[in-house]
C-alpha positions in Angstrom: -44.8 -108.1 13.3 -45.7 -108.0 16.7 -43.8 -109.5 20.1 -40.7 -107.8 19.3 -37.9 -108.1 20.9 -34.1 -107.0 19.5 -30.6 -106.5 20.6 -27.1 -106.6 19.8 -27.3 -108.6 16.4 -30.5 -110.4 16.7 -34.4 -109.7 16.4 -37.2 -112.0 17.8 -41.0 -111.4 16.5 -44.3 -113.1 15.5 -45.2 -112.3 11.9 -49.1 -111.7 12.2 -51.9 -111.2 9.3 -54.9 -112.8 7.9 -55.5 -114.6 5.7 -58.2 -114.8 2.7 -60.4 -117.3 4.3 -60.2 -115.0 7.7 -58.2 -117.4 9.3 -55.3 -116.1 10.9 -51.6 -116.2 10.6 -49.0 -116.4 13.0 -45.6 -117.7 12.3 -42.3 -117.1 15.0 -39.4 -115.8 13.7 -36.0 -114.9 14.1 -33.3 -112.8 12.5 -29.4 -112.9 13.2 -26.9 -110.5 11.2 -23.6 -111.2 11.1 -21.6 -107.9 11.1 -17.4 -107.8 10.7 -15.3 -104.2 10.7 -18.4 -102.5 10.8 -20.1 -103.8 7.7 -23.1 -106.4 7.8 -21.4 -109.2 6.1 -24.6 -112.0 6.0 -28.3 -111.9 7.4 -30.3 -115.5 8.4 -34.3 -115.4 9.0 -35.5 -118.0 10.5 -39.3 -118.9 10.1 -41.2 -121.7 11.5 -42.4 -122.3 8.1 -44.8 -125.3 9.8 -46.9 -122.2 11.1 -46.8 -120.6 7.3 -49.2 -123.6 6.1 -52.3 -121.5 4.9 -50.1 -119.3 3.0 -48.3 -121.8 1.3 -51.8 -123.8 0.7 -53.1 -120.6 -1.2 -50.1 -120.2 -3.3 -50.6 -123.8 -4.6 
């Protein structure tokens, strides 16, 4: 992950790699957690899945 930037609840990155074919990979993302009397009570990731392409492509 790289381009991170968090706070109170929430996380904002880039998920980074490589692929096989040395193309590379690069997909924003975003995380909120939902937290009530002091216990995490749900997490959402969001993915702009449209960047996630090539992965999917090798997984058939």
């Amino acid at each position: 992950m790289t381009d991170v930037r968090a706070g109170d609840g929430f996380a904002q990155y880039v998920i980074v790699g490589t692929l096989p074919d040395g193309s590379a990979l690069r997909a924003p993302a975003a995380l909120a957690v939902h937290v009530e009397g002091g216990m995490v009570t749900r997490i959402e990731e969001y993915v702009d899945t449209a960047q996630l392409a090539g992965l999917f492509a090798l997984l058939g």
